[in-house]
DOFINU-886449 format. One record per residue (C-alpha): residue number from 1; residue in three letters; x negated, y negated, z. Coordinates in steps of 0.02 Angstrom, whole numbers, plus 50000, padded with zeros to 5 digits. Layout:
NUM  ALA  X  Y  Z
...
//
This chain:
1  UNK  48620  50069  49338
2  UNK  48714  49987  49191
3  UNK  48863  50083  49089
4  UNK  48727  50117  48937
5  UNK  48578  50189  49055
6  UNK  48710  50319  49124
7  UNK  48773  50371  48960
8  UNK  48610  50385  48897
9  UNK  48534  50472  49053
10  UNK  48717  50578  49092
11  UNK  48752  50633  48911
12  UNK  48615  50600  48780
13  UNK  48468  50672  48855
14  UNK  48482  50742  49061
15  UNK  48622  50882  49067
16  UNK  48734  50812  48926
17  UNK  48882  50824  49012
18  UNK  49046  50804  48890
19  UNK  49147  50642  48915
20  UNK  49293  50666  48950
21  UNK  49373  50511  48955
22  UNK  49292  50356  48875
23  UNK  49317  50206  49028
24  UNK  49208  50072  48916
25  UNK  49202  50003  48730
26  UNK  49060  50034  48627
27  UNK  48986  49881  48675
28  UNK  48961  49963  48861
29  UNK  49119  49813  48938
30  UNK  49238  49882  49038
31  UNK  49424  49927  48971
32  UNK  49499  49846  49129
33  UNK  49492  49689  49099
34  UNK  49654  49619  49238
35  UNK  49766  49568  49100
36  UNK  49917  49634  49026
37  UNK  49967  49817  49014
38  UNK  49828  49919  49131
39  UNK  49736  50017  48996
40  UNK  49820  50172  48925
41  UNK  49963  50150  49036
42  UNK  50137  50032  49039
43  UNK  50104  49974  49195
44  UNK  50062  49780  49232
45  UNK  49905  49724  49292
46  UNK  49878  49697  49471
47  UNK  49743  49545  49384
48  UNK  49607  49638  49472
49  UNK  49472  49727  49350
50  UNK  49412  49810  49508
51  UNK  49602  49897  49577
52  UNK  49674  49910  49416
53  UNK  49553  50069  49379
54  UNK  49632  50143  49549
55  UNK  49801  50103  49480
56  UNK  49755  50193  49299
57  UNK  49698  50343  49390
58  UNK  49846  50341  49496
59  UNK  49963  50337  49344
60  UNK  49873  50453  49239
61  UNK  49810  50583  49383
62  UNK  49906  50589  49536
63  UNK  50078  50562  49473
64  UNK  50047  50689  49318
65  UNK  49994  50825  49458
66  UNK  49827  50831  49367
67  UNK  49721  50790  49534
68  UNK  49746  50845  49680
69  UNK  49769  50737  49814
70  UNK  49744  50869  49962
71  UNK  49553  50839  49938
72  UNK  49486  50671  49936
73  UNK  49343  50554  50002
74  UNK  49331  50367  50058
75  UNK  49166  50287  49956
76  UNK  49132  50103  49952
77  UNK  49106  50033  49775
78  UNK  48949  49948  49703
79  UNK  48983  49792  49788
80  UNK  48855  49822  49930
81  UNK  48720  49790  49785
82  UNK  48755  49605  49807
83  UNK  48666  49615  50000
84  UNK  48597  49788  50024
85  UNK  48499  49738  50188
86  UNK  48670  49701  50269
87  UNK  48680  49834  50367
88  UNK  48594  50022  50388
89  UNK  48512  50085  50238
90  UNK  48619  50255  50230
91  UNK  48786  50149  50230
92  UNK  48798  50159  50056
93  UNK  48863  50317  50080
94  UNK  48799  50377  49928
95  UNK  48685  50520  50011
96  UNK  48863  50594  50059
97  UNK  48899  50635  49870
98  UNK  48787  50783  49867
99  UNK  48902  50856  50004
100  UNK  49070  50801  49925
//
């Protein structure tokens, strides 16, 4: 599912849930792009568009006490999409969402 189906299925016409906090341009590409100054932070990139997210969250969530770190959950990202047949189909782990 790309960034513009979710918006559109998320917040224009399923539940319209508010965003919060945009994570894209308008032009659905990612604000992390691994150079520079990790976005909306003063922290250095790691030169990783797929960590420096963890590292934004970090600075902006954990460290300002706004998340709480007590309760958390170990997902793989989307990068089982590239060879889904690699192992079990439930690996994905995305069933376990529900429950989280």
């Amino acid at each position: 599912m790309n960034n513009i189906h979710t918006v559109s299925t998320l917040v224009a016409k399923g539940p319209k849930l508010p965003v919060k906090v945009w994570l894209i341009h308008e032009d659905s590409k990612s604000l992390f792009d691994g150079k520079g100054d990790i976005f909306g932070t003063s922290r250095k990139s790691i030169g990783s568009v797929k960590n420096d997210p963890y590292f934004w969250f970090i600075e902006k969530y954990m460290k300002t006490n706004q998340c709480n770190g007590e309760f958390r959950a170990y997902y793989i990202d989307q990068k089982w999409r590239e060879n889904p047949k690699a192992t079990e189909v439930n690996h994905h782990t995305l069933t376990n969402l529900d429950f989280l």
